[in-house]
C-alpha positions in Angstrom: 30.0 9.8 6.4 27.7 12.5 5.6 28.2 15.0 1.9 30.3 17.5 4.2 32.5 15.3 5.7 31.2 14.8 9.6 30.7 11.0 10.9 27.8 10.4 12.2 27.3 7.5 15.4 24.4 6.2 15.6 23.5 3.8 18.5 21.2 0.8 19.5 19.8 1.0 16.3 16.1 -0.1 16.4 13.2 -0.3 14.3 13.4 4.0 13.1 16.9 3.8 13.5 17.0 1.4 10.3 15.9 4.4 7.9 18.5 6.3 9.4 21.0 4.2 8.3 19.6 4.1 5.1 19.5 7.5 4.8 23.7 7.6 5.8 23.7 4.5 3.3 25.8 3.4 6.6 25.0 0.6 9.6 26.1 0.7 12.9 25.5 -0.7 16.4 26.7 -0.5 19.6 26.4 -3.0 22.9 28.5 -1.6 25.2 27.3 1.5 26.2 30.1 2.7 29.0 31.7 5.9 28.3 35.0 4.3 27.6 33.7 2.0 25.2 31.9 5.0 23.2 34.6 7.1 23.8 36.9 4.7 22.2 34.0 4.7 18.9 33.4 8.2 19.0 37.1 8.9 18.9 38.0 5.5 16.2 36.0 6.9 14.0 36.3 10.9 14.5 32.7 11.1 15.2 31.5 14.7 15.3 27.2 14.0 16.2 26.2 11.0 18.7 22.7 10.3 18.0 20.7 7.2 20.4 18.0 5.7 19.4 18.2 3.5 23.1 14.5 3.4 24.3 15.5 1.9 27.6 13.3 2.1 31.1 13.6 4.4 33.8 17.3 4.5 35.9 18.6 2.8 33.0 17.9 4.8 29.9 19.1 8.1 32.2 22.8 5.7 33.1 23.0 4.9 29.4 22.7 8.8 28.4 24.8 10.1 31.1 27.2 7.8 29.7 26.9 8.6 26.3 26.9 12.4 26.7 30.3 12.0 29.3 31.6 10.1 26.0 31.1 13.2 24.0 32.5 15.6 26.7 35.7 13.4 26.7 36.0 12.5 23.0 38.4 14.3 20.4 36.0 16.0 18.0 32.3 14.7 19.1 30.6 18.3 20.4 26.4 17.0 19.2 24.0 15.0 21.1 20.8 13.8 20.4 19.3 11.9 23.1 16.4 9.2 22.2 12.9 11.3 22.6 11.1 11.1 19.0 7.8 11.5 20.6 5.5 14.6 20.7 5.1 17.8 22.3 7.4 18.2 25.5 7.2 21.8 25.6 3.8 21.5 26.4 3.2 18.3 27.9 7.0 17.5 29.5 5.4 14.8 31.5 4.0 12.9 28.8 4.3 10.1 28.1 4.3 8.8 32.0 6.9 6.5 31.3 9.2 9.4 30.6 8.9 10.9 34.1 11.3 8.4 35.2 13.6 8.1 32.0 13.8 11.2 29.4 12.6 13.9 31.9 15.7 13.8 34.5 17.8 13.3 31.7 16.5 16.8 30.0 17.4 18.1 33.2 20.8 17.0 32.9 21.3 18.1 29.4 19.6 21.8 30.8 23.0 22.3 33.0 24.8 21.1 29.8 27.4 23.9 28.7 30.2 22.0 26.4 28.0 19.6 24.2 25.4 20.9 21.5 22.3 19.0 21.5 18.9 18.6 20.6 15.4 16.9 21.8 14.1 15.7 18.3 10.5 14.4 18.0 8.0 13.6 15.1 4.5 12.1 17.3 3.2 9.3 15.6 4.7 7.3 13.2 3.2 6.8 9.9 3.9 3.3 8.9 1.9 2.1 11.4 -0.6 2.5 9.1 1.5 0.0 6.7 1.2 -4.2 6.9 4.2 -5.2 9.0 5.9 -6.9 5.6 6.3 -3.5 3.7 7.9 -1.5 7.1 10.4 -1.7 9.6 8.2 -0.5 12.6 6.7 -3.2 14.3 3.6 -3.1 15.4 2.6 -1.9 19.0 -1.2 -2.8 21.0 -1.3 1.1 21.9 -1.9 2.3 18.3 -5.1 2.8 17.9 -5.2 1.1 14.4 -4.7 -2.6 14.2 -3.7 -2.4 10.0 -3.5 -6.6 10.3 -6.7 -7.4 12.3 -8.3 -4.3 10.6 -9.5 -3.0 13.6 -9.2 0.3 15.5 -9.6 1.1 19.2 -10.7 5.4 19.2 -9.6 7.0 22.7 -11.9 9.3 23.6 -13.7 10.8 21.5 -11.4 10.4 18.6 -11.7 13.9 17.7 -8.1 15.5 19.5 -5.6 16.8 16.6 -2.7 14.6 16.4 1.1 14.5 14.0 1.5 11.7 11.8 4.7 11.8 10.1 6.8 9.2 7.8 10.2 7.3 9.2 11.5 8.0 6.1 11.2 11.6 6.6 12.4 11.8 10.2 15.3 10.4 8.7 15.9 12.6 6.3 15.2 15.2 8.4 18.2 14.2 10.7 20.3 14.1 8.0 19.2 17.8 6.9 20.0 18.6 11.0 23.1 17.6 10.8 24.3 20.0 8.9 22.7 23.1 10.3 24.8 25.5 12.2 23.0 25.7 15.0 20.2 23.8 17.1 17.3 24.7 19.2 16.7 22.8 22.4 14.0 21.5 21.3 12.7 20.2 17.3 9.8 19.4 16.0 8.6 17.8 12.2 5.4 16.8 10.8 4.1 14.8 8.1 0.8 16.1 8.8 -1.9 17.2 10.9 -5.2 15.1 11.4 -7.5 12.9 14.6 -7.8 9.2 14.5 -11.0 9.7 14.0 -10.2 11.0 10.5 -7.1 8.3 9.8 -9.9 5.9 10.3 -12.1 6.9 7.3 -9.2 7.8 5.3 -8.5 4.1 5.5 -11.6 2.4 5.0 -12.2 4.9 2.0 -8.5 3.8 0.7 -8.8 -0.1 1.1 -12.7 0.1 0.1 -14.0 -1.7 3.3 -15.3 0.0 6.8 -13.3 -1.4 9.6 -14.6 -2.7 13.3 -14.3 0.0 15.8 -14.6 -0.1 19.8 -13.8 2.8 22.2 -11.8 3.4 25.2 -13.3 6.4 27.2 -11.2 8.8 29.5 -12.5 7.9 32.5 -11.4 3.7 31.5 -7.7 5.5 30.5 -7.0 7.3 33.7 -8.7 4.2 35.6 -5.9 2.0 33.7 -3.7 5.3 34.9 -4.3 4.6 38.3 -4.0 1.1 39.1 -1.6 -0.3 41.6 2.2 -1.0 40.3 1.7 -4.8 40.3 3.3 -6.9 37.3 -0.4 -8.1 36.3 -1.2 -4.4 35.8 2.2 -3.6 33.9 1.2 -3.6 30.5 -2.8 -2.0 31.1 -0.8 0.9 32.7 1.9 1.1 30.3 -0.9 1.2 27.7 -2.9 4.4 29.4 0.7 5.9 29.8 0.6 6.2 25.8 -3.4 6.9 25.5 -3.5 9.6 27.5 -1.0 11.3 25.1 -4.1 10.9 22.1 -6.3 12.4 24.6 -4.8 15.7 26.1 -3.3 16.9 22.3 0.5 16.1 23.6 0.6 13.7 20.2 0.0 16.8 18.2 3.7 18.7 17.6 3.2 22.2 18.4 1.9 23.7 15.1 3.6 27.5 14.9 7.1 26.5 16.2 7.0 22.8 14.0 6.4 25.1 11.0 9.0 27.8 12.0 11.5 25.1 12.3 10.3 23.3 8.8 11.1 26.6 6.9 14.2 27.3 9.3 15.8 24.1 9.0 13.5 21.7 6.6 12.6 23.7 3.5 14.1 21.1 0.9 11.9 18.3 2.3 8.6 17.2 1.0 6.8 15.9 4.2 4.7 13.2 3.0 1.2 12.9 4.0 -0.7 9.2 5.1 -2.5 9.0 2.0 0.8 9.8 -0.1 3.1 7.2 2.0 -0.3 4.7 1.3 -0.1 5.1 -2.6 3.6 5.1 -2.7 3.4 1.6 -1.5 0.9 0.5 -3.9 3.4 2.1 -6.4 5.9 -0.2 -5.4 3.6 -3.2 -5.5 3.7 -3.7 -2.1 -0.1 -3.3 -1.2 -3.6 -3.1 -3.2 -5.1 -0.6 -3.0 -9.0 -1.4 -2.2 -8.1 -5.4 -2.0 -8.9 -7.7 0.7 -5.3 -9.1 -0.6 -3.3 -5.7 1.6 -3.9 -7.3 5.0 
């Protein structure tokens, strides 16, 4: 239960979800994700926000959110919805990632025609503690990121150069939290840590950890190639891949500066967003990683 007295659901809670609930100092999970089932949660526990952090294919992540938003319509006092997005800039790129053109984007057109349920699309780009050893984070890691923090490699798409958001897990949650209690939401939000290429991530880590780090390149024309190839399973996880590369190369992992800092004074004002090189000293703060050492890898 929040400070002013609204319950919060929170469903299929995944890696980000975690500093959610550490943020509501509350855990919670569910498995059955029928309407009556969350209906009968929603309404148990007088929710008043549903919030999913389900990251589900295609068909199935659109069923799961029909269902979850029909709980809402139906429960007692539930009347806010945020759907699973926490990605980058839909208004500009709404068909990005690809994956999304058969999961989040007929969904968003279901919550357009919504009229009795608030709700909001909430998204943050790239996570920063991907740049963090696996131990000292929940966020696992994923091939796409073009930084490999364990094999101390990185992979640049394109030219490396494209403006992309980087912001903390711990500050997306705290940034829901903050939501929560706003009077009103836009369709659409947007936060940021900060603002930089991978190009630059890259030297601010070899100049952090003291050591220059292997790099190899993936070219545009080799991403939409990947794009392109037939829908076989052997070619599931190349395409899957380009799916998420293409978003480093068109600026769609960039949130939209002007409204994402509209909405940080309009909704955001009491949080310090923390920056890569901040979150990277706060950890060596903690003890959990040396700066400069062989010894944080």
């Amino acid at each position: 239960m929040t400070g002013n007295g609204q319950v919060i659901a929170v469903c299929s809670v995944g890696s980000l979800g975690k500093y959610l609930c550490d943020e509501l100092l509350a855990d919670g999970q569910y498995n059955d994700y029928s309407t009556e089932s969350v209906l009968h949660i929603l309404n148990d526990i007088n929710a008043s926000i549903l919030i999913s952090f389900n990251n589900s294919p295609g068909e199935t992540f659109v069923t799961i959110h029909s269902a979850l938003l029909e709980a809402c319509r139906r429960s007692k006092n539930c009347t806010r919805f945020i759907p699973s997005e926490f990605a980058g800039n839909i208004d500009d790129f709404p068909l990005l990632p690809r994956d999304y053109q058969t999961s989040r984007v007929p969904f968003r057109e279901i919550l357009e025609k919504e009229k009795e349920i608030e709700w909001t699309i909430f998204n943050n780009c790239w996570l920063m503690e991907y740049f963090l050893p696996e131990d000292q984070t929940y966020m696992p890691s994923i091939p796409e990121f073009p930084i490999d923090r364990k094999n101390w490699k990185a992979c640049i798409r394109g030219t490396g150069d494209q403006s992309q958001t980087f912001t903390s897990a711990r500050d997306v949650a705290k940034a829901l939290v903050t939501l929560f209690r706003a009077p009103e939401w836009e369709h659409t939000t947007y936060i940021a840590g900060q603002w930089s290429s991978f190009n630059e991530m890259v030297t601010l880590m070899e100049n952090f950890h003291g050591r220059p780090m292997e790099k190899t390149f993936r070219s545009q024309e080799q991403i939409e190639h990947d794009l392109n190839l037939p829908p076989t399973a052997e070619n599931k996880e190349a395409h899957e891949i380009a799916g998420i590369e293409i978003m480093m190369i068109t600026g769609s992992g960039a949130c939209p500066r002007e409204k994402t800092l509209r909405q940080r004074e309009k909704y955001f004002k009491d949080i310090k967003f923390t920056t890569v090189e901040e979150l990277l000293l706060q950890t060596v703060s903690a003890g959990r990683l040396e700066k400069g050492s062989d010894k944080s890898h």
